[in-house]
Each structure stands twice: as C-alpha cells, then as structure tokens.
VOZATI-589702 format. One line per field, with one value per residue (C-alpha): residue number from 0; x, y, z. Coordinates in Angstrom, 1 decimal, padded with zeros to 4 digits. Layout:
nr	[NUM:...]
px	[X:...]
py	[Y:...]
pz	[Z:...]
end
This chain:
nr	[0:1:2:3:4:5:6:7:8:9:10:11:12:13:14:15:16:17:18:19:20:21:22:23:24:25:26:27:28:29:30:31:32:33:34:35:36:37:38:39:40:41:42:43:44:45:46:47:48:49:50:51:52:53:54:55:56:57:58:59:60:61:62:63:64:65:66:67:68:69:70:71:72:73:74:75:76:77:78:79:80:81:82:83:84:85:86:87:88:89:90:91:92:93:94:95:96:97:98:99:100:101:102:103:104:105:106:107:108:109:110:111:112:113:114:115:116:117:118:119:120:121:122:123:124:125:126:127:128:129:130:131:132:133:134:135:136:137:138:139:140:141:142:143:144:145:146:147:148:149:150:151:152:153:154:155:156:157:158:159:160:161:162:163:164:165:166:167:168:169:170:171:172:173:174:175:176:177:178:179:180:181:182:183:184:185:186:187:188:189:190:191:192:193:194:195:196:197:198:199:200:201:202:203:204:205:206:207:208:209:210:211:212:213:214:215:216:217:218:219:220:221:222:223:224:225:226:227:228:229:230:231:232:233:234:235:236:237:238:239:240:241:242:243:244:245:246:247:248:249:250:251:252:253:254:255:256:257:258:259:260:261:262:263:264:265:266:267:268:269:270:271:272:273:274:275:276:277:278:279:280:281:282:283:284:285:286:287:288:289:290:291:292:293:294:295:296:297:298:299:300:301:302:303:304:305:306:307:308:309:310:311:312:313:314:315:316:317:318:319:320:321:322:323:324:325:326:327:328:329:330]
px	[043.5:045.1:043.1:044.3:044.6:041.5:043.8:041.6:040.0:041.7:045.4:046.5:048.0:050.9:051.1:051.2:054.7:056.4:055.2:056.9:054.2:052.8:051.7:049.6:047.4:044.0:040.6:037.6:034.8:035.1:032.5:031.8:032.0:033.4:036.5:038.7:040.5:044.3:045.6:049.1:047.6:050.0:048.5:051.4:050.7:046.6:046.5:045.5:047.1:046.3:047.9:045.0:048.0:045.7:042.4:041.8:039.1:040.2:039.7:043.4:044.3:047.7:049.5:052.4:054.1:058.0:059.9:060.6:057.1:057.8:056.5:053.5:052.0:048.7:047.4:044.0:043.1:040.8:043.6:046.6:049.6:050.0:052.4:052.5:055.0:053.7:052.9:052.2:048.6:048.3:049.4:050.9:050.2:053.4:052.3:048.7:049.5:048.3:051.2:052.3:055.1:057.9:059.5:063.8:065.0:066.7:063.5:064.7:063.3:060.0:060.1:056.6:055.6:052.3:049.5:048.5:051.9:054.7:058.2:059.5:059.6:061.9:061.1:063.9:062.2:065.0:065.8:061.9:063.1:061.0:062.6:061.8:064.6:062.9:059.9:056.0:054.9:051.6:049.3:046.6:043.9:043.0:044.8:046.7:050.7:053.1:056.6:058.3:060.7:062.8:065.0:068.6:069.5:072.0:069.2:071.8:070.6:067.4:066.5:063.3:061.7:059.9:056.3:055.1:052.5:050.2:049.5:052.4:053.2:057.0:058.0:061.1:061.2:064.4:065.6:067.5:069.4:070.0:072.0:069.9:073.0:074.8:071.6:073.8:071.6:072.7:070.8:070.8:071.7:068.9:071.6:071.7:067.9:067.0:070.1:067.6:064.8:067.8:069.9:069.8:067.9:067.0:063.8:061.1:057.7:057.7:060.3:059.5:056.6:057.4:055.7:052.9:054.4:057.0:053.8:053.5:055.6:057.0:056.3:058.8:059.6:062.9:063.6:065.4:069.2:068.4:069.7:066.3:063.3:060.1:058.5:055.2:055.5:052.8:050.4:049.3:045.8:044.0:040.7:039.2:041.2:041.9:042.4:045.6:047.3:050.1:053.0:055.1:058.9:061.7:064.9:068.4:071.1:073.6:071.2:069.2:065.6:062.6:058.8:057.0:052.9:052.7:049.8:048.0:048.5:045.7:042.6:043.3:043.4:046.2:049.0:051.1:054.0:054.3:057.4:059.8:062.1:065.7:066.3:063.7:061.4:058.3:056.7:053.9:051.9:048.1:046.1:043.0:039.5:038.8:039.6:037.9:038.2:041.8:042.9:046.2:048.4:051.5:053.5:056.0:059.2:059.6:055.9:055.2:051.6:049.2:049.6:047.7:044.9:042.8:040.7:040.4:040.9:038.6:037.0:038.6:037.7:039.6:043.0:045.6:046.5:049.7:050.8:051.7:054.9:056.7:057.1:060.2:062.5:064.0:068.0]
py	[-016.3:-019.1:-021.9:-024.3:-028.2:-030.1:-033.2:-035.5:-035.5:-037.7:-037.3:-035.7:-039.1:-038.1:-034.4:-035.8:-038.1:-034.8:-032.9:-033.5:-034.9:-031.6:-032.2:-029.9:-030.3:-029.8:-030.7:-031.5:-031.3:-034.6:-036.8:-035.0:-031.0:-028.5:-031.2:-031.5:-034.0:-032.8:-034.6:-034.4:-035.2:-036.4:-035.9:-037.8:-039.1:-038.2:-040.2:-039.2:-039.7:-039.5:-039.3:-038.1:-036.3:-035.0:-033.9:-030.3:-029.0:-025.5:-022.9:-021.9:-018.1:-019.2:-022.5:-024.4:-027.4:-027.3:-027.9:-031.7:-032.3:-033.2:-030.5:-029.0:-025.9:-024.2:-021.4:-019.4:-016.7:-019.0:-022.0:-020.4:-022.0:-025.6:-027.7:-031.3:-034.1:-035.9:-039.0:-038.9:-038.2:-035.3:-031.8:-029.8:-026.2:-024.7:-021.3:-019.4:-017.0:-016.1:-016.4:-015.8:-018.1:-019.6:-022.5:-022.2:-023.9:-026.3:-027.2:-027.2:-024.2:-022.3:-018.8:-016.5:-013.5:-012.1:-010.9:-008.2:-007.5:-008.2:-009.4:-012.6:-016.5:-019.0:-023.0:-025.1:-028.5:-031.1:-029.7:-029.2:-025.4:-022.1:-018.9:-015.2:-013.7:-010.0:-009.0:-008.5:-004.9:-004.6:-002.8:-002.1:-002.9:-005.6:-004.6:-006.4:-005.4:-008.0:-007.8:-008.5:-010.7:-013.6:-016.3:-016.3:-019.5:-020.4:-021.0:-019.3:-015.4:-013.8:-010.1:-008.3:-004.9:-003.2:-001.1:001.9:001.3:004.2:005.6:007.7:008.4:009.9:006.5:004.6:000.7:-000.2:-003.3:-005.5:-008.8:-011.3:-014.1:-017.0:-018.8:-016.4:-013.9:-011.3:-008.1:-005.5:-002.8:-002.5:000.4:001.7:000.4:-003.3:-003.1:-001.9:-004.8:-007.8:-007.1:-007.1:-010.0:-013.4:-016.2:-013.7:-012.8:-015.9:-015.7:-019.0:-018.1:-014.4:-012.1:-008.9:-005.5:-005.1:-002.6:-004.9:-006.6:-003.4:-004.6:-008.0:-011.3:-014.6:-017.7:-020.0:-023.5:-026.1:-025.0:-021.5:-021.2:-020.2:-018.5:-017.7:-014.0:-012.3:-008.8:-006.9:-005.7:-008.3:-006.7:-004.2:-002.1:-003.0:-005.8:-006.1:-009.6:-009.6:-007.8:-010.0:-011.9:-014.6:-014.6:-017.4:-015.7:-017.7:-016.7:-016.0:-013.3:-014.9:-014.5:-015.6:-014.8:-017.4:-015.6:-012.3:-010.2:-011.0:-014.6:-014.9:-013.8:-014.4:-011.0:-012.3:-014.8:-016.4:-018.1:-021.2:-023.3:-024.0:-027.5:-026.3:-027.2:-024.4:-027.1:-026.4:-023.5:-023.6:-021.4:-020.1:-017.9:-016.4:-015.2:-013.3:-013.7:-016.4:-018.5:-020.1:-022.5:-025.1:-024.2:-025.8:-024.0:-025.5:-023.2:-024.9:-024.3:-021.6:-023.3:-023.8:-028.2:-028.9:-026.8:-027.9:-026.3:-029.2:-032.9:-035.5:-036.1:-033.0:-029.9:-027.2:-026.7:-024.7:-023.1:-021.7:-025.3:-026.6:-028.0:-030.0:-033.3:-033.9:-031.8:-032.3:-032.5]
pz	[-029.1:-027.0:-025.6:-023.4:-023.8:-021.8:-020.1:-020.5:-024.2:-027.2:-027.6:-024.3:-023.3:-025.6:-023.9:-020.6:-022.1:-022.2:-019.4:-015.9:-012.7:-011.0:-007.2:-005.1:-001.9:-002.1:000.1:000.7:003.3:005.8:007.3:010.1:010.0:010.3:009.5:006.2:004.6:003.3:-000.3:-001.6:-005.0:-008.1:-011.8:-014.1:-017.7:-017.6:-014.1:-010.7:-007.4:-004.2:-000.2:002.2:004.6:007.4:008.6:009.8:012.0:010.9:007.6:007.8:007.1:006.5:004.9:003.4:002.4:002.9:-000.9:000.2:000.8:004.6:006.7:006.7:008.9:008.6:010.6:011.3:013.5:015.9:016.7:016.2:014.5:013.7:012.6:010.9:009.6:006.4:007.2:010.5:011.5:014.4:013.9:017.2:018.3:018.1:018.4:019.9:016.7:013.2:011.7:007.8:007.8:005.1:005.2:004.2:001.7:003.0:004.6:008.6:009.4:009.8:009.8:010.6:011.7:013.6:011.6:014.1:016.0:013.2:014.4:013.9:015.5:014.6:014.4:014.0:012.5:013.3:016.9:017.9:019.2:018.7:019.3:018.9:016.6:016.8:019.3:018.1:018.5:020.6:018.3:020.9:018.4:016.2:013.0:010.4:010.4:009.6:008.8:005.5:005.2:003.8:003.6:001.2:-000.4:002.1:004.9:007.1:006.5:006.5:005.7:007.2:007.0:009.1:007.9:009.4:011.7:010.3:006.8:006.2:002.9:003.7:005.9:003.8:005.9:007.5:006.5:008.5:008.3:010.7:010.8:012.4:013.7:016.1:016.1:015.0:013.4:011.1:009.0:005.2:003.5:000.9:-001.8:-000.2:000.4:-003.2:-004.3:-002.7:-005.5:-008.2:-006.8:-008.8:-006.7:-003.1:-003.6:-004.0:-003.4:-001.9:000.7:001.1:002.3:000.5:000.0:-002.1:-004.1:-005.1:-007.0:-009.6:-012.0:-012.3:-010.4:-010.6:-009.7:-009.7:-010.6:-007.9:-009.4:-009.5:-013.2:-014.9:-013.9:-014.6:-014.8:-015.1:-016.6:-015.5:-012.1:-009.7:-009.3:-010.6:-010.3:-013.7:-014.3:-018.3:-020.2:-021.7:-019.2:-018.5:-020.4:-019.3:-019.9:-019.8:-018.3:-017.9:-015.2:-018.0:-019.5:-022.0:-021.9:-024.4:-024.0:-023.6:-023.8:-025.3:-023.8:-027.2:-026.7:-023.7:-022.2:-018.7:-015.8:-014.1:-014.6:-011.5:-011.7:-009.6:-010.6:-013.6:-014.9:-014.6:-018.3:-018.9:-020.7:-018.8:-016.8:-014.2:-013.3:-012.0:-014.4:-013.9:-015.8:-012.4:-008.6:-007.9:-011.4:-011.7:-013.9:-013.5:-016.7:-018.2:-021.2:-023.1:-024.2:-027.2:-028.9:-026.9:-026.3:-023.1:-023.1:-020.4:-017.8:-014.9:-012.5:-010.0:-009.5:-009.2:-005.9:-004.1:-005.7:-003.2:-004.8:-002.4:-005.5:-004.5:-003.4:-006.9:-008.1:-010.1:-009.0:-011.0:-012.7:-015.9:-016.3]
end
C-alpha cells in the first residue's frame, strides 16, 4: 500500500528541491460575515505563501482563475456573475446569471453558459465587451440545463452541444462549432463530434464543460506545451465507491505512455488530475478517501511514488481544489 509523504516531517526539505511550486486559491471566513477572504497561496521548498486577492460576500456556485493567474470570476445563484482582475480590489457584475463559465487559453476571454436556460455569453477581457454567441432557452421552471461546450487551443474556435431538455433516452446532441471571430456557426457531423473526445489537446477539463458520460471511463489533463498529459483510467463516481478503483497513466504526444499508480498502488475512491510539468517530471492531481475528504498529491514519474500530500494550508483551510497548478514548469 502506498502512503503519501507528510511535507512537513524530517527530510521533505530535500523533496520539496525537486518538486516544482504548486499554487491554488483557497479561503477563509472574514471579519465580519457572511464575507471571505480569497488567497492565491504558493507552497515552494516546504514554505508557504500568501496574496489575499479579494473578499467575497458570496458562497459561489461557480469559479475560476484564468491560466495566467490574472482574471478571476466567481458566480452563485443569489448575485449572479462576477468578475475580478488580480490585484485590484473590487469585482464587477458582468452578468445577473449563474453561469458555468471557462476561461480560453489564451486567457482574453470568458466563455459561460446559464445554469437554468443553457446557451452561451461571450466576455472579451481586454475589450470590456459581452455578447451572446447562441440564445438561452426559457425553461419555464427552475431546472438545471446547461450547455456543453469548449474552447480549441487556438482561442479562435469553440464547439458546443446542445442536451435534451427532457429524459429521453433515444436523443443524440447536436454539436456545433462557432467561430468567435466572424460568428460564423456550423454543425458537426457525429464523426467530427465523436473526433473532439479523440483529438490530441481539444478536450480539457479546465477549458471544457462536457457530458457526464464522457466521465465513465477516462479523465485527463494537459501540460502548458500540450506534449504530455496526464490520465485517470477509471469512473469518476460511483454508487459504492471502491478503493483502488483508479490508476494514473503518463501519456506522450508521440505515443508513448507509462503508468504512473496501478490500482493496487492506492486506497483512494477517486483520483483527479489537475496539472502536469511538460518534461513529464511531475503530475498533480486531487485524490480522495470519499467526497468530502481530498488530499493535495504530487507523483514523481521517475519513482513512481506519492512525494508530497496536503489537505490544506496554514491559516486558510478552504482549498478551491480544482484551482491548483503548477507554478512553474520544468523544461
């Protein structure tokens, strides 16, 4: 059985030498309720960090910091959508919306789409413009139905799919593809829409909202060049959730691929990967003894080991646990 590395007992200072900065927001409750204080928090060589970035008078539903840590937008169901600049204090309302939203990756814009009434809005950060690139549905009742959808590398395209309203077992979404420049709309073919799940660097958690069912067999995660990525073999969830369940595997663009954990190698339910060094060095990710017990761990390729784990940082216990990243990456 594998057990992870405590960071801070006798010898992790020469761990942390070899294991790139990880950064992550994370809370905790403010002077005066029902207010919270925002950290970008830094842990590098067995230190702390910290950036208090804002203070929040919501719970958001919804959240995320763009990749180059300059943008962040949160949203709830009560205050709609909100948008911040690090290091600047206020946020702005840019939308009366719940919106599940992903930021590109070239970090200038802010797609999202409704919680209750699906379609899709447009924020473009450097010119300060919103705009609706496909119209909300109006449900009529108070029910969740997003869209799915997500950005390519180039920031320029963006493909979406459209759920069925009801429970219908025989409904196949449409999927679409826009081009946010000229607006321009076409629809996929099933071959193009089944190609998005198989091409190289398209589909990304951290710029996607996909279907659930996409979850039932494999999960990943990219580094910054897009030459490696990270993948967890096995179900996201499920009804008597087993230990073991999950392995993690190291996969190259060129076709190599290694396994990192073997089912064997863990007790953890579930695994998720968060981020991994472009040399391949060093994979992040979230793992879990149930729902609501993660754990912060760092494997390294070579040994094949758990180096480092932590469940929160000092002073603000609330990790936005999908928030991590690698502050640096390796050449």
């Amino acid at each position: 059985m594998l057990y992870a590395t405590n960071p801070f007992v006798e010898g992790a200072t020469m761990l942390q030498d070899r294991i790139p900065p990880i950064g992550f927001i994370a809370s905790r409750p403010a002077w005066r309720e029902p207010y919270w204080d925002e950290y970008l928090v830094r842990f590098d060589n067995g230190q702390w960090h910290f950036r208090k970035i804002f203070v929040i008078g919501i719970i958001s539903m919804y959240a995320q910091l763009s990749r180059d840590r300059r943008w962040y937008y949160i949203s709830s169901m009560r205050d709609g959508t909100l948008l911040g600049r690090v290091g600047q204090p206020k946020m702005r309302k840019v939308d009366s919306r719940l919106l599940n939203a992903r930021f590109s990756p070239n970090n200038r814009y802010l797609l999202g789409t409704h919680h209750f009434g699906g379609g899709l809005v447009l924020f473009d950060l450097q010119r300060g413009t919103k705009r609706e690139l496909v119209p909300e549905i109006e449900m009529g009742e108070l029910s969740y139905y997003f869209y799915h959808f997500g950005w390519y590398p180039d920031s320029r395209y963006i493909w979406y799919s459209v759920p069925s309203k009801y429970v219908d077992p025989d409904y196949v979404e449409p999927f679409y593809q826009i081009d946010i420049r000229t607006g321009r709309r076409w629809h996929l073919s099933a071959q193009e829409a089944q190609a998005l799940r198989a091409a190289w660097g398209v589909i990304e958690e951290r710029y996607a909202v996909f279907p659930w069912s996409w979850y039932e067999e494999s999960r990943w995660v990219y580094s910054r060049d897009r030459q490696v990525r990270l993948r967890v073999v096995g179900p996201l969830w499920q009804p008597d959730p087993q230990p073991g369940s999950h392995k993690l595997v190291l996969e190259w663009r060129n076709g190599r691929s290694e396994v990192l954990l073997e089912r064997d190698d863990h007790n953890w339910t579930d695994i998720k990967p968060i981020d991994v060094t472009s040399n391949g060095r060093w994979a992040l990710c979230v793992a879990y003894y149930s729902w609501n017990n993660p754990v912060v761990i760092i494997v390294d390729a070579r040994t094949k080991r758990v180096e480092l784990s932590f469940s929160e940082a000092p002073g603000v216990p609330y990790i936005h646990w999908y928030s991590l990243w690698f502050e640096e990456v390796e050449k």
